[in-house]
C-alpha positions as CSV (number, residue, x, y, z in Angstrom):
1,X,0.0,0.0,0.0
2,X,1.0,3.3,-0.1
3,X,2.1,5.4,2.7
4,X,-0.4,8.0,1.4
5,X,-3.0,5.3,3.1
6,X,-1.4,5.5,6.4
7,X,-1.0,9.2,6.6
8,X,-4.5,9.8,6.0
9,X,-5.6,7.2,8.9
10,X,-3.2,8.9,11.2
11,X,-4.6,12.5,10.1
12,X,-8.4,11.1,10.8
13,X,-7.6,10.2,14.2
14,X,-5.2,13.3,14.6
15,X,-6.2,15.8,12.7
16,X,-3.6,18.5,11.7
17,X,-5.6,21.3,13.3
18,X,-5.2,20.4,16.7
19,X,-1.4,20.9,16.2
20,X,0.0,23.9,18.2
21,X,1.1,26.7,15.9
22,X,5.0,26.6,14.8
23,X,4.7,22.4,15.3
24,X,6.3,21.4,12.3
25,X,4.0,17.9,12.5
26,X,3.0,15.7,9.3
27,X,5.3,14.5,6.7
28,X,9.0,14.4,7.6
29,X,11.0,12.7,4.4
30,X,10.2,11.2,2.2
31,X,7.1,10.4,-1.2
32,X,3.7,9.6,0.3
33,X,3.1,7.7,-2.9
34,X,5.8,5.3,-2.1
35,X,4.6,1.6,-1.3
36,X,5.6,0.7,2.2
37,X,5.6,-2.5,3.8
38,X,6.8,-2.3,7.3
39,X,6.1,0.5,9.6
40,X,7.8,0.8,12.8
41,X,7.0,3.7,15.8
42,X,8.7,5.6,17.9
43,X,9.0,8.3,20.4
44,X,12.4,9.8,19.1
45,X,14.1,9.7,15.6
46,X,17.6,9.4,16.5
47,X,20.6,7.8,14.3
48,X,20.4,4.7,16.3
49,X,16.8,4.3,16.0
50,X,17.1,4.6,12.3
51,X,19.7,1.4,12.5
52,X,17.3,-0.4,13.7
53,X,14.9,0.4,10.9
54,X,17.5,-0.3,8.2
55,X,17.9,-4.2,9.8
56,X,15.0,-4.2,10.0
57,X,13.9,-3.5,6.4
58,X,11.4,-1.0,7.9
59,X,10.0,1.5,5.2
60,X,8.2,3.9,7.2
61,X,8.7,5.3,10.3
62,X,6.1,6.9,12.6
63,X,7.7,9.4,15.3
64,X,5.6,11.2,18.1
65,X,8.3,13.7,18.2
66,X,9.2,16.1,14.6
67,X,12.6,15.2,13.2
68,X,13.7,18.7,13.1
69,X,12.5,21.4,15.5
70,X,15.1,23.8,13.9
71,X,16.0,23.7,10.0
72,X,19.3,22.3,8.9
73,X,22.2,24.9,8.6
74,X,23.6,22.1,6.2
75,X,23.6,18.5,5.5
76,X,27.6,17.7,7.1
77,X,27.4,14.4,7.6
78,X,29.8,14.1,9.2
79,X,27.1,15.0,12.1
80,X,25.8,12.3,12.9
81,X,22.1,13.4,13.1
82,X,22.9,15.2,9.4
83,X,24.0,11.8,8.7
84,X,20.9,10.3,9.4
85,X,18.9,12.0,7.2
86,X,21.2,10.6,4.2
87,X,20.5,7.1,5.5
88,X,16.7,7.7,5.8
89,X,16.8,8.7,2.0
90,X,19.3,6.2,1.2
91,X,17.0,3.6,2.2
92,X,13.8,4.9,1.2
93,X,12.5,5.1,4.5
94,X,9.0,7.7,4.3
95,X,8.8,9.8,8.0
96,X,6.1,11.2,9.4
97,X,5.4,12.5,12.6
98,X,2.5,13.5,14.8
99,X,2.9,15.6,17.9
100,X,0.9,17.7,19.4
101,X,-1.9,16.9,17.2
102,X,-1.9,13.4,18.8
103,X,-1.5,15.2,22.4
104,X,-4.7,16.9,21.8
105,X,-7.0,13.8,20.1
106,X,-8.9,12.2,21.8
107,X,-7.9,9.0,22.5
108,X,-4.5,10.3,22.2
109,X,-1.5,10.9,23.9
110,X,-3.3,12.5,26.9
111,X,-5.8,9.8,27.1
112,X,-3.2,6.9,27.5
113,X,-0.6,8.4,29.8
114,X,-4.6,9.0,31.8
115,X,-5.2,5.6,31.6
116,X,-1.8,4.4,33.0
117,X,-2.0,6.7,35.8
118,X,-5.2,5.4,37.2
119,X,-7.2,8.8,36.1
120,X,-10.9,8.3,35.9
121,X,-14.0,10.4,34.6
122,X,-11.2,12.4,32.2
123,X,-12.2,15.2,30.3
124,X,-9.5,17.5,28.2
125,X,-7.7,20.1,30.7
126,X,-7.4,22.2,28.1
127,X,-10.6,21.7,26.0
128,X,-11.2,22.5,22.8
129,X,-14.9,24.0,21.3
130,X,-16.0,20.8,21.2
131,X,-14.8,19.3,24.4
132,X,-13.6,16.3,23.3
133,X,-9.9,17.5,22.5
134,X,-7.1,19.4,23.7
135,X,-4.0,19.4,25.2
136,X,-3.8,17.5,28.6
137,X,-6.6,15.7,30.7
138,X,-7.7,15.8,34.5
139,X,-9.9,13.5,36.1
140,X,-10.4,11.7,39.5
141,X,-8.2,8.7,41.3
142,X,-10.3,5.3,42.1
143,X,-9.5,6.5,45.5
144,X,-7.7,9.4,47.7
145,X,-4.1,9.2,48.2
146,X,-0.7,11.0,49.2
147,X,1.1,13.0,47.3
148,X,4.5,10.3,48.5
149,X,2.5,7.0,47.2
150,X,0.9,8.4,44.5
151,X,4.5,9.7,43.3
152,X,5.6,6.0,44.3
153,X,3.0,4.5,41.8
154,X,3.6,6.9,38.9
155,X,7.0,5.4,39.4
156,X,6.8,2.4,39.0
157,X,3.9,2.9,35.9
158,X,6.9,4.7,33.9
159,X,9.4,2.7,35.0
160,X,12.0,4.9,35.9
161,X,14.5,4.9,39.1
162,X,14.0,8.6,40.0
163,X,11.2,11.5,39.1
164,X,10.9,14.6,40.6
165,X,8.2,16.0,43.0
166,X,7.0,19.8,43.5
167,X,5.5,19.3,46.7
168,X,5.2,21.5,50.1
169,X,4.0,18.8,52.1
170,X,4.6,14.4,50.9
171,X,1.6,13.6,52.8
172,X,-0.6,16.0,51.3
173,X,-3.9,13.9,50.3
174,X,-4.7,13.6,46.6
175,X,-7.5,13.1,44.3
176,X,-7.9,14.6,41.4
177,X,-5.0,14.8,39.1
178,X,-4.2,16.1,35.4
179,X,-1.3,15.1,33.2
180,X,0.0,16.7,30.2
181,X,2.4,14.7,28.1
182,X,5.8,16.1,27.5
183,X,7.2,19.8,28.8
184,X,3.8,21.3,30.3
185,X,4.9,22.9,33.5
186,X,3.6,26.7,32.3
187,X,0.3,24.9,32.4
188,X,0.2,24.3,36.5
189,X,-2.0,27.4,37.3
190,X,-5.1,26.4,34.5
191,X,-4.1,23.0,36.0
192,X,-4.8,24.0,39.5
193,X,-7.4,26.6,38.4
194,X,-9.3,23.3,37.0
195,X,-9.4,22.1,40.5
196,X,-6.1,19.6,39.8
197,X,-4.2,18.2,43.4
198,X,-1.1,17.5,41.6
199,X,0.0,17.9,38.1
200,X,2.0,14.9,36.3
201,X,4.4,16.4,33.4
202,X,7.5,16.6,32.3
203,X,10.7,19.4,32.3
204,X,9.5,21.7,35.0
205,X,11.8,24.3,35.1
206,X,14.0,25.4,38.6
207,X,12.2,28.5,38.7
208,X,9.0,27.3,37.6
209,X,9.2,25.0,40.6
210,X,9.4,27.7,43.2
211,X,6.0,29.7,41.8
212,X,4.3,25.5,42.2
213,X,5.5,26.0,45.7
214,X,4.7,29.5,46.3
215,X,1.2,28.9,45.2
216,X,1.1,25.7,47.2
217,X,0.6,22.8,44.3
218,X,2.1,19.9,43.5
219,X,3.7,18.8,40.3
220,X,5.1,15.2,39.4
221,X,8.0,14.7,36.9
222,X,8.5,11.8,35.6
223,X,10.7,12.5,32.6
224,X,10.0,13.5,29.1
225,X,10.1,10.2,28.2
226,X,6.9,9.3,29.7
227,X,5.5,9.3,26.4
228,X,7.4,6.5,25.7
229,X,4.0,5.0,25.4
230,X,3.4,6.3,22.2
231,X,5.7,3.3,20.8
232,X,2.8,0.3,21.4
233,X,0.1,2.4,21.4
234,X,0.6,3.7,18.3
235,X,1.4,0.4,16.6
236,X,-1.2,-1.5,18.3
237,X,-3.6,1.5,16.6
238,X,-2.2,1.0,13.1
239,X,-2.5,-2.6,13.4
240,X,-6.0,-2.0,14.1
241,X,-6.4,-0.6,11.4
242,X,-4.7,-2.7,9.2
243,X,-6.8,-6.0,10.1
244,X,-10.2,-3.5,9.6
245,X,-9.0,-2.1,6.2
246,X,-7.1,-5.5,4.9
247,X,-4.2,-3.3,4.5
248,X,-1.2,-5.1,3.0
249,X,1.5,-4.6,5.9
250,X,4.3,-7.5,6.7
251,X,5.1,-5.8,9.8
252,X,4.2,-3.2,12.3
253,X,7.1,-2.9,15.0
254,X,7.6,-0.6,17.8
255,X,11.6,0.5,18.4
256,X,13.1,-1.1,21.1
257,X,15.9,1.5,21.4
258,X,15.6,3.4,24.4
259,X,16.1,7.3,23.7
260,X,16.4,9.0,27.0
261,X,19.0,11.1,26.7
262,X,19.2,11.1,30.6
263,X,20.9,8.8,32.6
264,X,20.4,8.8,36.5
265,X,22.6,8.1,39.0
């Protein structure tokens, strides 16, 4: 099939219009009319990642996060992420990306890191006209707990040794809670404002921290990374779709390469 088929499908469930302005989402490299056969997903495109779609004989790449944020000065490949992009071409391997488009869809990005954290009765923090979309989602725990063994639980539901918590008192009692995927710290107040115990996102910054303090909230960080979870989610979607629309795939494989760029110690 061609990966024309797939970008549309993607496009339905994430349309381009939910993407926050200057997102430069949608097609990466590559000919949408190119026949693809074996689609792998990822959080990240890094160099190493894209080894691991050349063994694998992968032919188009999904990636929650853009290839390039910033344009290209130049294509020295003697970079190794400039050298990348040769190999991608080289191979004939189509990229496209969806980012914060799939944060805001429903059943997104939002909706799945929700769903792992025990959040019930969601609705979009962040709602769109139609409140169905938007970015982030707040909703209610099955039951009340601290701010220390809720923190333990998200955790363990990432996977990760460390996170970081915003908190003026651990045993604070919780409830309701809102995640945004990814960097949403300058979200906290409309987080808060929403009625939010704690807030679970990603890259708070030092001085952002002090203001959660100072306006006595609490904020989880688990890590960019947390939406890791984009890599079986999304290929148990297009495998969904594949089995409803007979589509002619060999192979829909999520990366196994782990792209944290942090290491804890």
């Amino acid at each position: 099939m061609q990966a024309q088929v797939l970008i549309e499908a993607i496009e339905a469930y994430a349309p381009l219009s939910l993407a926050e302005d200057h997102d430069p989402t949608g097609l990466q490299i590559g000919d949408p009319s190119q026949e693809i056969h074996r689609v792998m997903t990822t959080l990240d495109l890094r160099p190493e990642v894209v080894a691991e779609a050349i063994e694998q004989r992968v032919d188009f790449i999904f990636a929650h996060h853009p290839v390039m944020f910033h344009p290209a000065k130049n294509l020295d490949f003697r970079d190794p992420q400039k050298a990348m992009y040769a190999d991608l071409i080289r191979h004939g391997i189509v990229v496209y990306a969806a980012h914060t488009n799939l944060d805001a869809a429903a059943g997104g990005m939002n909706d799945w890191l929700a769903q792992l954290l025990g959040i019930h009765e969601v609705v979009p923090l962040l709602a769109n006209p139609d409140g169905q979309t938007g970015l982030g989602r707040i909703g209610r725990l099955a039951q009340e707990t601290t701010v220390a063994e809720y923190a333990t639980f998200v955790r363990q539901q990432f996977g990760v040794d460390h996170l970081r918590v915003i908190t003026p008192d651990l045993n604070r009692t919780i409830e309701q809670v809102a995640v945004i995927g990814g960097d949403g710290g300058r979200y906290y107040r409309q987080a808060q404002a929403a009625g939010a115990d704690v807030l679970v996102t990603a890259d708070l910054y030092y001085h952002t921290g002090h203001d959660v303090l100072a306006d006595d909230f609490v904020v989880i960080d688990p890590d960019h990374h947390m939406e890791a979870i984009v890599k079986e989610k999304m290929a148990d979607l297009i495998r969904t779709w594949q089995s409803k629309e007979r589509w002619q795939l060999t192979a829909v494989v999520p990366s196994r390469v782990n792209t944290d760029p942090y290491t804890y110690i």
